[in-house]
N, C-alpha and C positions, 0 to 999 in steps of 0.2 A: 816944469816939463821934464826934468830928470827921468830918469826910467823908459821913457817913449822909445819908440823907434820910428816915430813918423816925419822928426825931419831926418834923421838919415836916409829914410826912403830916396825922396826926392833930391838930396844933393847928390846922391851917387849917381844919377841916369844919365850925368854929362851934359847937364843941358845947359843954359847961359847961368853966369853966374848973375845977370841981374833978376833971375825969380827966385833968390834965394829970399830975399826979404820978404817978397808976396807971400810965400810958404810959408815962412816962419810963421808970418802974419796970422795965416788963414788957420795955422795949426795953433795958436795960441787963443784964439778965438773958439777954438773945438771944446779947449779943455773949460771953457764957462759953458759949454750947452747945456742945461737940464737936462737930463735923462727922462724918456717919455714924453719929448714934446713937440715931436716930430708933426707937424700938422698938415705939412706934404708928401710925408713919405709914408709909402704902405711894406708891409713885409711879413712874414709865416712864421710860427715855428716849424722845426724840423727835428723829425725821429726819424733814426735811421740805426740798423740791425749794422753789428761790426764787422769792418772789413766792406762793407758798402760802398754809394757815391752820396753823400751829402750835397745841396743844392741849395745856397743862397741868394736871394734878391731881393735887392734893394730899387724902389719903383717909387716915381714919381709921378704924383696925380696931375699936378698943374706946372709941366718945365716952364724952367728960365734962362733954359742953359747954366744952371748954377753948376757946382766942382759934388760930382759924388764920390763918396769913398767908405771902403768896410774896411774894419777894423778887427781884431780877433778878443779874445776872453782877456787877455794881457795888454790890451790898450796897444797893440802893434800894428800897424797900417800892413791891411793885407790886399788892397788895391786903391792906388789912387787913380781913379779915371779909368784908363787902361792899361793903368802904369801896375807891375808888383813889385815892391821894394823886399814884402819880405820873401828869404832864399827858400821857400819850402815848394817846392816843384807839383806837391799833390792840390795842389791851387791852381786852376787852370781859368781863364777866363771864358766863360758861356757868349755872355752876349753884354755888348755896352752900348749906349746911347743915350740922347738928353733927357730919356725918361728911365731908363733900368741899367742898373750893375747886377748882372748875374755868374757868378760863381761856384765851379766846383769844387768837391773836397772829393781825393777819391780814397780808400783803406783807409776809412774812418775808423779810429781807436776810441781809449777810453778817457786818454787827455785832451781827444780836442773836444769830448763835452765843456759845455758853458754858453756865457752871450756874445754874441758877434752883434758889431753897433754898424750901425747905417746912418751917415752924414751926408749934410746935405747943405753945401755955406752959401748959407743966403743970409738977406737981413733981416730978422735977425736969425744965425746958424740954425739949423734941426737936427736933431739925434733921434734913432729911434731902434731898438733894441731887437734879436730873433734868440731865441733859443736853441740850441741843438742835443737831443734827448736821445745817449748811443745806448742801443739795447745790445743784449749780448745772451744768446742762447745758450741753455746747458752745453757742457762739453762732453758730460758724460751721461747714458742714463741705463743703470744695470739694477736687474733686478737678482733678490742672496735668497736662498729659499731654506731653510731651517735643516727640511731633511729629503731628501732627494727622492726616498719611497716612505711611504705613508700608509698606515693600517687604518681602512676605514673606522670611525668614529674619534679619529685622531686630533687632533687641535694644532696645527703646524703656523708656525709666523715666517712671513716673507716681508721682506725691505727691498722699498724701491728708494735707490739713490739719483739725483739729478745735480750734477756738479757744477759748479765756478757760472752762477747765470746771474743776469741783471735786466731789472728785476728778480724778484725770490719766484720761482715759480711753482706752481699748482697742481699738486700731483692728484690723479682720479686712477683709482683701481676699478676691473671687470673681472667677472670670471663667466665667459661667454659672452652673451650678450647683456649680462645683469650686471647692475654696477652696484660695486661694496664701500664699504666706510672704511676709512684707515685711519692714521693718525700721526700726521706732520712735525716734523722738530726743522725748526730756520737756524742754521748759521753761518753769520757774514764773520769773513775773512777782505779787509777791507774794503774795494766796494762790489767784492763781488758776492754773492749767496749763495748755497748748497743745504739741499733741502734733501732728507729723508722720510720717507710716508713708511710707516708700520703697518701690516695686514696679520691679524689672526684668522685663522680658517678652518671651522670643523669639516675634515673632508667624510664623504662618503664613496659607496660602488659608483655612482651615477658622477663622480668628479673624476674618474677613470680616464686620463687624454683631454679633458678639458684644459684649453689654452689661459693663465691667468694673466692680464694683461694689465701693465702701469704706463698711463700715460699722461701726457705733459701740456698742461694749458701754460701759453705763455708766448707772448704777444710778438717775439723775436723771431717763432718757428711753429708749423704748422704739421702735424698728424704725426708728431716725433714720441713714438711707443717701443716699448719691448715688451715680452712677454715669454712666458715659461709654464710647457706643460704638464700639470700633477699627471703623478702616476700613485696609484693607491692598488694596494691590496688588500681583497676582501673574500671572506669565508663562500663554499660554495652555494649556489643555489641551485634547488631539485626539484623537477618536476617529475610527476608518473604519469604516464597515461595508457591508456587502454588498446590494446591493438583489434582485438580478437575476445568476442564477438564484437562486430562491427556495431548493432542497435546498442548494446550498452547491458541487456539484459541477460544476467549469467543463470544459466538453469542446470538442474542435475544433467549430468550424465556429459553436457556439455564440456570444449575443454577454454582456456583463458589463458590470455596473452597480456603480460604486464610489459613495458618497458621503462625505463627510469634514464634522463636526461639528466646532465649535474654541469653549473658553467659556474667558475670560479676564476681569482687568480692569486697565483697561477694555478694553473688546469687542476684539478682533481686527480688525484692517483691513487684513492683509495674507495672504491664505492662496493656495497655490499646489502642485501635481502635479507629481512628477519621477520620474525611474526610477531606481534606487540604480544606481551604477556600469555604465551604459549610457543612449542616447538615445531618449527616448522616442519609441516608435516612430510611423510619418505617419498610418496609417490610426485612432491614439487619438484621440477627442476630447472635451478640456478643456473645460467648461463650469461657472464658478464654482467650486464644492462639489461637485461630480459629476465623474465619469471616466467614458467610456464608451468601448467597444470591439465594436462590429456583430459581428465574425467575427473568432472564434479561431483560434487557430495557434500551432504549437510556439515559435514565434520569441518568442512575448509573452511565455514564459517569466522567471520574473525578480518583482524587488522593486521597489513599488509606495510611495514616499512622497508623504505630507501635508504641508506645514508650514504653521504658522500665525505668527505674530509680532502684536508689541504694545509698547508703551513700557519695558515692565518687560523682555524679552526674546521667544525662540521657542523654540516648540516643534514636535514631531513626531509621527505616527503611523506604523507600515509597514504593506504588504500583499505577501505573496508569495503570489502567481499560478503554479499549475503547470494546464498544460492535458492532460486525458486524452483519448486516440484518442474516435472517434467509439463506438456501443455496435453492437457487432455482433448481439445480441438484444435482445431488450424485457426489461429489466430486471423483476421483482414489482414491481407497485406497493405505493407505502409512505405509510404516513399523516403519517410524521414530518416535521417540516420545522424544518430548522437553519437559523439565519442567524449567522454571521461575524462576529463586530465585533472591531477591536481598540482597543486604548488606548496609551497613548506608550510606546515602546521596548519595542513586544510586537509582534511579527510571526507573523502569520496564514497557515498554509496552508488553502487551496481545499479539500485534500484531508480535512481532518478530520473534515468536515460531512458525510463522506457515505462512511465507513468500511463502511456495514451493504450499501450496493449495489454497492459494487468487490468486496465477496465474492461479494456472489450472481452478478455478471457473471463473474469470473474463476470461481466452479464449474462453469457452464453452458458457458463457453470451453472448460474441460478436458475436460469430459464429451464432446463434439463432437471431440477431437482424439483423446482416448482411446475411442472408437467408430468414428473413421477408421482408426487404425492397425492395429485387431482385425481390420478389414473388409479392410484390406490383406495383413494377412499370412496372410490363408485361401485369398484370391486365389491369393497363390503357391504357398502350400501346393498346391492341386489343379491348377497349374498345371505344377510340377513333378512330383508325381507323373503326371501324365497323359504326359509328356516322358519320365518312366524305363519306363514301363509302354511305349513306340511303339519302343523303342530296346534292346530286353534283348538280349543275346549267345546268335547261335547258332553249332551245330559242323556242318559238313557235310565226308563221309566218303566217296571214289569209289573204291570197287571193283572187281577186275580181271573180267571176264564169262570162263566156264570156268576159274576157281579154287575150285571150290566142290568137285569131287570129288577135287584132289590130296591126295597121301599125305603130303607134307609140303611146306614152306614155299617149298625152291627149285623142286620140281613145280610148284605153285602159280603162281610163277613165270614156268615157261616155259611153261606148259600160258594162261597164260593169255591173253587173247584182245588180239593184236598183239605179243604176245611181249617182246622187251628194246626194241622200238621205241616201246612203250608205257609202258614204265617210266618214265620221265621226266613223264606226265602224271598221276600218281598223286601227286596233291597235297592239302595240305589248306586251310582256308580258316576264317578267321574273321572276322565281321562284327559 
């Protein structure tokens, strides 16, 4: 019995000196219980987060009024009956009666983890064991971020620390609402844990103000996170689009309005108009963000860039300009109206905005040619027959005067009027 503190409990409460022996008795009878063979008495473990109220009970299914009593992880009597011998004040008694001892613990630490016994002196005595399982939450949880600003296509690593917890706890990275993979180092510093999660991250434009968030599973504390949001710089981007003409279709004589948009960060402070592989031509004019051109012409033909720049780099936008002849009719009016825009390394023709009235111009074109040429060739039609009808071939036929009664061909002959002097003029003729 050396070591106990359970018969000091009870001698000290003042009471007759004749229950000393009963005690002694009842407590030297303890120290033979088997452990676990408690067959009347019921009882819980107990987890409980630090700095909590711990709650033990000890419960009897079938009383007999027998003597109950808890004991602590150091074999110390921490109630007998409704007696407390030992001096630790965070012991409060709940409730006692010939079926339950219940007991509180309050600012549970980390040494009063262990077993708490529940006795029961019958015959023969019962023991029966609870456990008490003190968690203990991170103290700390920060997260270190490589580099504060980051040029998109970057690779930046961020650590998230979780200090002094128990259990080792479970670190899960986000970056919005998408969860990422990291990679955990455990180390206990007796029996406590501190865990570090590693994150590498290629950032891009579109992680710009995105919140990256490390948070904590761990069964002591609940929705316990931090988080830190990237800031990235990235080269600009450039749109053009079209202001003027409104349908999209640029024709001679007409004039054209470009403008160029550039969002970067930071801002853009360099943006500028050029012509791709030729000089922009004298009658263009440059104004900021806008390109204008009064009066078109074949010559303006050709590709139309944007560039922007900014500390991280430059970028670009193109326009390709094709001018159509003036409209030789009034095109149908049309209710639709396109506008042009383009984006970096996407080149825009004029022409595609207005597919539906280059048709209906070139049918109306054709109709007018193929109406001229119908008209023309009836023209010659009655032109030439009139020319064959003034011109047909005739035969004319001079006969000799007094050959009409000869008897045959050489009478005929002589008989006829001028004789062989007139033979000679006995010709024929065709026209």
């Amino acid at each position: 019995m050396a070591g106990r503190a359970e018969p000091s409990g009870p001698a000290a409460c003042g009471g007759a000196p004749g229950l000393l022996p009963v005690l002694l008795l009842l407590l030297s009878a303890a120290a033979i219980i088997p452990r676990g063979d408690g067959q009347n008495l019921v009882t819980e473990d107990v987890t409980v987060v630090e700095g909590d109220v711990a709650t033990i009970s000890c419960r009897v299914k079938n009383s007999d009024d027998s003597v109950i009593q808890l004991l602590n992880p150091n074999r110390q009597t921490i109630y007998f009956r409704d007696f407390r011998p030992l001096k630790d004040s965070r012991f409060q008694l709940v409730n006692f009666s010939n079926s339950e001892l219940r007991v509180s613990l309050t600012n549970v630490s980390i040494s009063d983890e262990g077993r708490y016994f529940c006795q029961l002196y019958t015959d023969p005595p019962q023991e029966i064991y609870t456990t008490i399982t003190v968690l203990v939450p991170p103290r700390n949880l920060v997260i270190d971020i490589q580099k504060e600003i980051a040029v998109e296509g970057e690779e930046i690593e961020l650590n998230c620390t979780a200090m002094a917890s128990r259990p080792a706890t479970t670190i899960r990275w986000f970056k919005g609402n998408k969860e990422l993979t990291g990679k955990s180092e455990v180390e206990q510093w007796s029996d406590m844990y501190t865990v570090t999660s590693q994150l590498l991250l290629k950032v891009g434009r579109e992680d710009d103000g995105v919140p990256v968030i490390c948070l904590v599973d761990h069964p002591a504390v609940k929705d316990l996170q931090t988080q830190r949001y990237l800031e990235v710089m990235y080269k600009p981007q450039v749109r053009v689009s079209q202001n003027y003409p409104v349908q999209g279709l640029t024709r001679e004589g007409e004039p054209l309005e470009l403008t160029c948009a550039a969002f970067g960060k930071p801002q853009p402070t360099d943006m500028r108009w050029l012509r791709v592989d030729d000089e922009m031509p004298q009658h263009v004019v440059v104004s900021g963000s806008n390109l204008l051109i009064s009066n078109l012409n074949k010559t303006d033909n050709g590709t139309y860039r944007c560039e922007a720049s900014n500390a991280v780099g430059k970028s670009h936008a193109d326009y390709m300009l094709f001018v159509y002849d003036p409209p030789t009719t009034i095109p149908p009016p049309t209710t639709t109206t396109t506008t042009t825009t383009t984006i970096p390394t996407t080149i825009t023709d004029s022409r595609a905005g207005e597919e539906g009235a280059i048709r209906s111009v070139d049918h109306a074109v054709v109709g007018g040619v193929v109406a001229v040429v119908v008209f023309a060739m009836l023209c010659l039609l009655i032109i030439l027959g009139r020319y064959f009808a003034r011109h047909k071939g005739t035969y004319f036929t001079h006969e000799a005067k007094g050959a009409d009664d000869a008897a045959d061909a050489d009478t005929a002959i002589i008989n006829a009027e001028g004789g062989q002097n007139n033979s000679e003029e006995k010709k024929e003729y065709f026209i």
